[in-house]
C-alpha positions, 0 to 999 in steps of 0.5 A: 294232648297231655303228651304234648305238654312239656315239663321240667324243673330248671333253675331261674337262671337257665329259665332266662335263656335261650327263649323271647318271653312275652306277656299276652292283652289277657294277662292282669297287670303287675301288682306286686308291692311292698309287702311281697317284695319284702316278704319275698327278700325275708324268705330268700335271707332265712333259706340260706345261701347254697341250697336251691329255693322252689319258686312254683311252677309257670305255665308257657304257651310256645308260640314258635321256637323261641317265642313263648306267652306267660300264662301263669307265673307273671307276678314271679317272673316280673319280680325276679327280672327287677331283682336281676336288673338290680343285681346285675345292671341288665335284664334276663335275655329272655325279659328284653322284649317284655312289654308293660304299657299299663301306668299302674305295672310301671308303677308298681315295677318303679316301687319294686326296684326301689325296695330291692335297692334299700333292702339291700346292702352291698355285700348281698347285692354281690352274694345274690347275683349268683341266686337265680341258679337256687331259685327253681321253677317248675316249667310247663309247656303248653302247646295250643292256646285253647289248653293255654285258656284253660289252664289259665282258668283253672291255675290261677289260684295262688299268689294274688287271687284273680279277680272275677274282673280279671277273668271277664277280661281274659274270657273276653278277650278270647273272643276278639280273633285279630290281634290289632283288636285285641290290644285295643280291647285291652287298652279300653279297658284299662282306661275304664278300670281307672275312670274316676278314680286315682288306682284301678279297680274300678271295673270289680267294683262295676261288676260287682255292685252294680252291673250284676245286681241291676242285671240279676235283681228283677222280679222277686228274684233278689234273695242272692248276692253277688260273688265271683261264681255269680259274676263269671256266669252272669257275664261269660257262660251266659253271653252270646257269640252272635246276637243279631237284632233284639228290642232293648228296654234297658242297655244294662239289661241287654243281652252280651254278645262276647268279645269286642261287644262286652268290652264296649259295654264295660266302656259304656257304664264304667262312664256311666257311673263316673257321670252319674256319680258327678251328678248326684253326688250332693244326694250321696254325700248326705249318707254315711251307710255304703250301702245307701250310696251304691243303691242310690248310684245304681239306681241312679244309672238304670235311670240315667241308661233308659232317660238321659238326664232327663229328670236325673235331678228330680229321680235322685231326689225323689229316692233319695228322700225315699231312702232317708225315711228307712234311715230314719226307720232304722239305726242300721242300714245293712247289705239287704235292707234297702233291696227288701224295702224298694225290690223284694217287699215294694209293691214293685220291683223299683228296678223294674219300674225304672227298665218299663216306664216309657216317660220318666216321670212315671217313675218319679210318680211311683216313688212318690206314690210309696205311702210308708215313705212319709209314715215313716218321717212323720213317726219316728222312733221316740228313743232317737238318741243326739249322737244316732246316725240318724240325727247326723243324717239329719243334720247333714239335709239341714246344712243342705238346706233341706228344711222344706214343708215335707216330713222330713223339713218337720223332723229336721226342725224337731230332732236337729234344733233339740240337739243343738239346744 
């Protein structure tokens, strides 16, 4: 195999000819900004004019004979066609059929654009345009897709690092043997990575701090943290090719089968989280820790995954009276706390109470069954200072008109109106 595989250094401008390149579903989008592209104009000033500049390799997979996939150097490649169009009017013979449908590549490809313009002047516009025979690549040629995969797992470790988001496309994608399926898949997700928000990203944020903590948290088992590692082998060594019938008590939970499967799945709870996070967002805005408001949301979906918004209201009140006794506990609510409190340390795992309860008012029943919950409103720590988050807490459940006959409404009554005085 590996006397198969073609490599050659070749000046850019001889790369831009004689080939038709394209961008294959699996790829990421273009994410160069200013800071690259500035960096990258400062580092073609200070090498000089006349002396070739070594711009890496790029892999190729060779789909006919003048056809050919961009595996790696995608970033690189785009820049440079930008630069090109700008210095010359036009785009590389080999660029002409590249294809950008995602919003946030033509951004990005727009920004760029305009840097070069403005960082430009015209006396460098008209040196440049002879650059692309100094700039130099190092040029392999893959000849299957199978060694094209993995090259791609394993050389995707400079520039902008991948993310585990990135590669669970990629992996995924593999999957979906026809190429109609695959561009959907791709456009799902896509559409998904920018729920809710106004940039993408929204997909590693998912993965991370909610899918893969709902998934792997059960038990006693909740001593780790996620990482790339613990993502890639929770949601691609260990999926499925062909699941066939199972009994689910949790969707989040369920078994992956790869492919379109997994895309449909990232679909599913990437809205799930959007809908949930309308819902309660009133409980997450009252707490300033990031880490209170991810485990709230998170639990927030499991529950909202097994009942609906049957109750939703009802459960995020419930916990979330529940977290605000740790806060009142504690100054600092870091990382592990609120996991220790309700899934390591509980009586039982809360997540897993949320996955087996058949109503849901069983859950709400266990919540309120947690006998520290209003030890912990009833006696605070005396030492409470006026500017403590926990007093901002506080007086944040006050202007939401929380001052009802619980331990807390009783604090709040002490601790906000002393402040005031």
């Amino acid at each position: 195999m590996a006397d198969n595989v073609g490599v050659e250094v070749q000046s850019v401008g001889k790369f831009f000819t004689n080939k038709i390149l394209t961008i294959p579903d699996y790829q990421r989008n273009y994410v160069w900004g200013k800071d690259k592209v500035e960096a990258f104009i400062s580092d073609i000033r200070e090498h000089g004019e006349g002396k070739p500049y070594y711009m890496g390799s790029v892999l190729l997979f060779k789909k006919d004979d003048s056809t050919y996939e961009i595996i790696d150097g995608q970033q690189r490649i785009t820049t440079l066609s930008i630069l090109y169009h700008v210095l010359k009017g036009g785009l590389p013979e080999a660029c002409e059929e590249l294809s950008y449908t995602s919003e946030q590549s033509r951004w990005y490809i727009q920004q760029a654009k305009k840097l070069f313009d403005e960082n430009l002047n015209h006396e460098e516009k008209e040196a440049w345009k002879d650059l692309f025979e100094q700039l130099m690549f190092t040029v392999i040629q893959i000849p299957t897709q199978d060694l094209a995969f993995t090259f791609f797992d394993t050389q995707n470790n400079r520039g902008i690092p991948l993310s585990a988001a990135d590669f669970l496309k990629a992996y995924h994608l593999r999957a979906v043997e026809k190429e109609p399926e695959q561009k959907g898949c791709a456009k799902l997700w896509e559409q998904s990575d920018k729920l809710g928000n106004q940039d993408f990203g929204n997909l590693e944020s998912l993965f991370r701090n909610y899918l893969w903590r709902g998934r792997y948290w059960t038990g006693r088992r909740v001593d780790e943290f996620e990482s790339k590692a613990r993502i890639l082998d929770e949601f691609q060594k260990k999926t499925h090719q062909n699941i066939g019938w199972v009994q689910l008590h949790s969707r989040m939970r369920m078994p992956i089968q790869a492919g379109e499967p997994f895309f449909a799945y990232a679909a599913q709870f990437a809205e799930i989280r959007e809908v949930v996070r309308k819902e309660v967002k009133y409980f997450l805005d009252l707490h300033e820790s990031s880490f209170a408001r991810e485990f709230l949301q998170l639990s927030c979906m499991m529950f909202y995954d097994k009942f609906g918004l049957l109750q939703l209201d009802g459960f995020a009140k419930a916990l979330e009276y529940a977290i605000g006794a740790v806060r009142i506990k504690q100054s600092r609510i870091c990382k592990q706390t609120l996991r220790n409190e309700f899934l390591r340390d509980s009586e039982q795992n809360l997540f897993d109470v949320i996955v087996m309860a058949y109503r849901p008012d069983e859950v709400l029943i266990y919540i309120q069954s947690l006998a520290w919950v209003e030890e912990a409103y009833a006696n605070p720590p005396v030492n409470i200072e006026n500017n403590d988050v926990r007093v901002r807490y506080l007086s944040k459940c006050d202007k939401a008109g929380m001052r009802d006959d619980s331990a807390r409404g009783e604090l709040i009554k002490v601790k906000v109106e002393t402040n005031h005085a």
